[in-house]
C-alpha positions in Angstrom: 108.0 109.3 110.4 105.6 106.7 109.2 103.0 109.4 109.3 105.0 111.9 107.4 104.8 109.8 104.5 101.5 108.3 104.8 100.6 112.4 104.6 102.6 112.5 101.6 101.5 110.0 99.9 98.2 111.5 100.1 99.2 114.4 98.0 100.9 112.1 95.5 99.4 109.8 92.8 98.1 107.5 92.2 96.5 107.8 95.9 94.8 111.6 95.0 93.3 110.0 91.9 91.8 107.2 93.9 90.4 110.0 96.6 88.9 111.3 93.6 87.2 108.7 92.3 86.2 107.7 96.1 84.6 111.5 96.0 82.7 111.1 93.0 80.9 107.7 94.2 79.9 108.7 97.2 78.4 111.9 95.4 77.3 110.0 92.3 73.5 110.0 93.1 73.3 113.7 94.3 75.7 115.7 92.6 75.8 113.1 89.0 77.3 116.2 86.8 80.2 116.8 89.3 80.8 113.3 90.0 81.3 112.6 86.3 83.6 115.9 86.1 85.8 114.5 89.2 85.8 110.7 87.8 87.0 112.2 84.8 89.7 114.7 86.1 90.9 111.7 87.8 90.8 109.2 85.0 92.7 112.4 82.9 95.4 113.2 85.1 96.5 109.6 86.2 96.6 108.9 82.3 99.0 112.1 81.3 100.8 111.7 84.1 101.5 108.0 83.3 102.8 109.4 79.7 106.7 109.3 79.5 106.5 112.3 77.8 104.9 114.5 80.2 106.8 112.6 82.9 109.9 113.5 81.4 109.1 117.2 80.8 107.9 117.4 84.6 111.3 115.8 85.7 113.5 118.2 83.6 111.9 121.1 85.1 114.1 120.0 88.3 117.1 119.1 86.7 118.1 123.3 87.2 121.9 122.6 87.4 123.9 121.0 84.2 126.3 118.6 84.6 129.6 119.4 85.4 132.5 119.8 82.5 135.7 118.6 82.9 137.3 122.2 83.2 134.7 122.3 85.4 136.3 119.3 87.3 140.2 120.5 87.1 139.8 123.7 88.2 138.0 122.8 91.3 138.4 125.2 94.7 137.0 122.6 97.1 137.6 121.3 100.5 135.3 117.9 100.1 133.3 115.8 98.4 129.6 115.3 99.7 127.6 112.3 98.8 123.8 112.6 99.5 122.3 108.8 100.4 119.5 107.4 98.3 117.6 104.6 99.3 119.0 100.9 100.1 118.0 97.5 99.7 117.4 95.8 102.8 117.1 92.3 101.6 119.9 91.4 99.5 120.6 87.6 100.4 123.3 87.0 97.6 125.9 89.9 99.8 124.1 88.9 103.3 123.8 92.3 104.3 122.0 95.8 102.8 123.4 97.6 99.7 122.6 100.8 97.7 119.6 100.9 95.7 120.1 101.6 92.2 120.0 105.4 93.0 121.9 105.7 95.3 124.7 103.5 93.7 124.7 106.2 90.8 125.8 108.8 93.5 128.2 106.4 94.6 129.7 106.0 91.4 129.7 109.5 90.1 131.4 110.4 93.7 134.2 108.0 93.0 134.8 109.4 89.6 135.0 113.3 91.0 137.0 111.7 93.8 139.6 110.4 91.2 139.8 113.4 89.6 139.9 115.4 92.3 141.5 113.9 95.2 139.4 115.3 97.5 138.1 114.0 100.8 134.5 112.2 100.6 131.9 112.4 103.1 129.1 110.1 102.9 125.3 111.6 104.5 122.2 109.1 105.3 121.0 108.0 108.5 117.9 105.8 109.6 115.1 107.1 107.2 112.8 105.2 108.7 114.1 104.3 112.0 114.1 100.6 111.6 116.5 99.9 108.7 119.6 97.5 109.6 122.3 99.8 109.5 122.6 103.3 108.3 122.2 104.7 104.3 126.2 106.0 104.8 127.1 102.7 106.2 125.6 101.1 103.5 127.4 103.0 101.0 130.6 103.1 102.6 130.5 99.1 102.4 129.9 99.8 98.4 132.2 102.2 97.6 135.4 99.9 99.6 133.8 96.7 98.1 133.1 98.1 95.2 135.7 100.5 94.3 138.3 100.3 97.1 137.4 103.6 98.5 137.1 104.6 101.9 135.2 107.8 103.4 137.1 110.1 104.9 133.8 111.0 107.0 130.4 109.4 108.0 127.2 111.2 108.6 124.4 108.8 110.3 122.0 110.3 112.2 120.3 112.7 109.3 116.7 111.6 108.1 115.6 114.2 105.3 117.8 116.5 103.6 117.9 119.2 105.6 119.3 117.0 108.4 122.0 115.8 105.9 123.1 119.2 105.6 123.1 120.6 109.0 124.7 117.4 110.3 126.8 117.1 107.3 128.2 120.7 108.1 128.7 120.5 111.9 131.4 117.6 110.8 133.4 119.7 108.3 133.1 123.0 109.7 134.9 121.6 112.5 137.5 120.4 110.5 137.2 124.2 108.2 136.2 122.2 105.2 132.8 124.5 104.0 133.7 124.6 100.1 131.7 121.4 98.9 131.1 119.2 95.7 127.3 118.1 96.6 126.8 115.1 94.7 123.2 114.1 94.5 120.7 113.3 91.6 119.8 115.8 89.2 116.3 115.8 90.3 117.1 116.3 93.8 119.9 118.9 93.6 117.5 121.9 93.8 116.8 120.9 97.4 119.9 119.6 98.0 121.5 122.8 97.1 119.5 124.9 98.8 119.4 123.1 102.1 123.6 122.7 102.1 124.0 126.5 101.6 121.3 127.3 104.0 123.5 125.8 107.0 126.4 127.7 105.6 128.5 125.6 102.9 129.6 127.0 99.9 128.1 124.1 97.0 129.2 123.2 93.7 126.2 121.2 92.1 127.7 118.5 91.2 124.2 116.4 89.6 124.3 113.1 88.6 121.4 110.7 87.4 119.9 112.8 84.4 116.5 111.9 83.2 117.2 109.9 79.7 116.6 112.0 76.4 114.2 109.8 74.4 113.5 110.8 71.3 109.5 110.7 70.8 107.4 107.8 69.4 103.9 106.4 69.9 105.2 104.7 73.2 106.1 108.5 75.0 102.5 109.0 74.6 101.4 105.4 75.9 100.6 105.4 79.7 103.2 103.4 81.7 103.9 102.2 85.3 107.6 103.7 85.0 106.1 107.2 83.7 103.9 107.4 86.4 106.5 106.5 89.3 108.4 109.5 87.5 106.0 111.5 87.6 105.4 110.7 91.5 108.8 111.6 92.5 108.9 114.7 90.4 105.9 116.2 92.7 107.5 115.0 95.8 110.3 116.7 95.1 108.7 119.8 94.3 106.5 119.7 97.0 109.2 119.2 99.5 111.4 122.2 97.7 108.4 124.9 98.3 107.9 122.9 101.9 111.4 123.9 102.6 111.3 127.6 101.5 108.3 128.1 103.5 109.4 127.2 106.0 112.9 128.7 106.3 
């Protein structure tokens, strides 16, 4: 597993712009007009991608499905509610014990309002990502949604480690129980993968996004470079890489 994502971090930035710039020193003396073309494709790239603007337009071209309305909500035909895990902070001294990182507690959250609304059943999906964490991601968010909103799951998936896992483990536990019409709650970003891999394995999904991308309206700072635009734009292309990943190899 540690492999996998040293491979994709490869293929992500800012780790291809440093290959580049690695390229173009070591064929700076006999190649000087394509080492200053590389240097500055690299230089280019890690600057627009480090724009909020373009970070944001990258991130909205994943964000396929709209948020749900509330007629939407009402008129539900659904057996369950599926939350997708996120990611989860291991050390957290002040509860003792792991809890949901910040994206995974917006799943959380907007679960537990669809929940109210609904009164539908909630699975929670997240095993070991890496294989060494303390407890599982749907352990982890079980603990946060009783502590934090005195909820319970109705079901547990921990042994899934990408998404397709959380689907086809996530769907041998309601199947079983004929429960195959789902609300799939994952971020926006994510849901194109999410969806696809959930009906894949045979559920009927409702995209039920959460997490948009905040609308900003433009000024001199969208075109600034930034550390947060440039995370952004990371996760946008590992998300798209890992959608085509997973058609091609379907």
């Amino acid at each position: 597993m540690d492999l996998r994502y040293f491979l994709k971090g490869m293929l992500l930035p800012p780790f291809t712009q440093i290959l580049l710039l690695l390229f173009a020193f070591k064929i700076r003396h006999r190649a000087t007009k394509t080492s200053w073309l590389v240097c500055l494709i690299a230089v280019f790239s890690l600057w627009v991608l480090s724009t909020p603007v373009v970070a944001t337009y990258l991130a909205r071209t994943l964000e396929q499905y709209p948020a749900l309305s509330s007629r939407q909500i009402e008129d539900v035909q659904a057996d369950a509610i599926v939350i997708l895990a996120g990611s989860q902070n291991e050390y957290a001294p002040e509860f003792g014990e792991p809890v949901s990182g910040k994206e995974q507690l917006c799943r959380i959250r907007y679960g537990v309002f669809l929940q109210r609304k609904t009164g539908l059943p909630v699975l929670l999906s997240g095993g070991s990502v890496r294989g060494d964490e303390q407890r599982s991601l749907a352990e982890t968010m079980a603990y946060d949604l009783e502590k934090g909103y005195g909820q319970k799951a109705g079901w547990l998936e921990t042994n899934s480690r990408t998404t397709a896992e959380n689907a086809r483990y996530s769907y041998q536990i309601l199947a079983a129980e004929n429960k195959t019409a789902i609300m799939l709650v994952t971020s926006s970003s994510h849901m194109m993968r999410a969806k696809w891999s959930f009906e894949q394995v045979g559920f009927k999904v409702l995209p039920s996004p959460t997490n948009f991308t905040d609308q900003d309206s433009l000024n001199i700072n969208s075109f600034m470079p930034s550390a947060k635009g440039l995370e952004l734009s990371s996760e946008v292309i590992h998300e798209w890489l890992g959608y085509i990943a997973y058609r091609l190899l379907e």
